[in-house]
C-alpha positions, 0 to 999 in steps of 0.5 A: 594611168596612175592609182589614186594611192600614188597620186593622192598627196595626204598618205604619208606615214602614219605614227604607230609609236606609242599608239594602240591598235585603235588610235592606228585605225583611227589616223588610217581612217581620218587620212582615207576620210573623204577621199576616193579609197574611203572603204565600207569599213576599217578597223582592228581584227579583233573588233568584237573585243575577244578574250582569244587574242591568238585566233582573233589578233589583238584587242584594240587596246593593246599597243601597235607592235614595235618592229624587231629586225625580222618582224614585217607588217604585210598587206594584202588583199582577199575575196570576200567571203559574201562579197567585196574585197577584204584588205589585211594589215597583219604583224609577222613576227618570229617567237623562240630561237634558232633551230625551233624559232617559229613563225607567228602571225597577228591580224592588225587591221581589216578593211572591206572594198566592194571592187577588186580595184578598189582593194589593191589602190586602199592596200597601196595607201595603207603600205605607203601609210605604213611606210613599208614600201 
């Protein structure tokens, strides 16, 4: 039997261009409004607003990163550290050149399901949102 992701006509790419973090979040959550993968609770990691952009990710108002050639976004999903399941939308990128370059990590996105299948079909419709499939 297939997902609701799969089958749910209104995910299509969302637009990051010349957005901030928070209008992203806002289109996901708009699109997922109502339907059967509406979660607990989307938005940016750094939700709290916090000066420590390199622990917490970036601000809401900051700009969704355009992708380089290397630089991937994934999404994926994690236990809960009380309950539920928590969905990751996160920037890979890469800082410095060849042979020091280094892997850099930026939390976007996190959202909470309260099932595990619940999780995996919101993590389908995030990638087929994101368009990264």
């Amino acid at each position: 039997m297939p997902t609701v992701a799969h089958t749910h006509p209104k995910f299509s790419p969302v637009l990051t261009k010349g957005k901030t973090i928070a209008e992203v979040v806002e289109q996901y959550a708009a699109s997922l409004r109502g339907t059967e993968l509406e979660p607990e609770w989307l938005d940016s990691a750094n939700f709290p607003e916090d000066d420590n952009e390199a622990m917490y990710g970036p601000k809401p108002d900051r700009p969704w990163p355009e992708l380089g050639a290397r630089d991937r976004l994934a999404v994926y999903l994690q236990r809960g550290s009380s309950e539920g399941w928590i969905v990751y939308v996160d920037h890979i990128g890469y800082a410095g050149d060849a042979p020091n370059r280094t892997t850099a990590l930026q939390k976007l996105l996190t959202g909470k399901t309260l099932s595990q299948q619940h999780g995996w079909d919101l993590v389908r419709a995030i990638t087929k949102m994101l368009d990264v499939t």
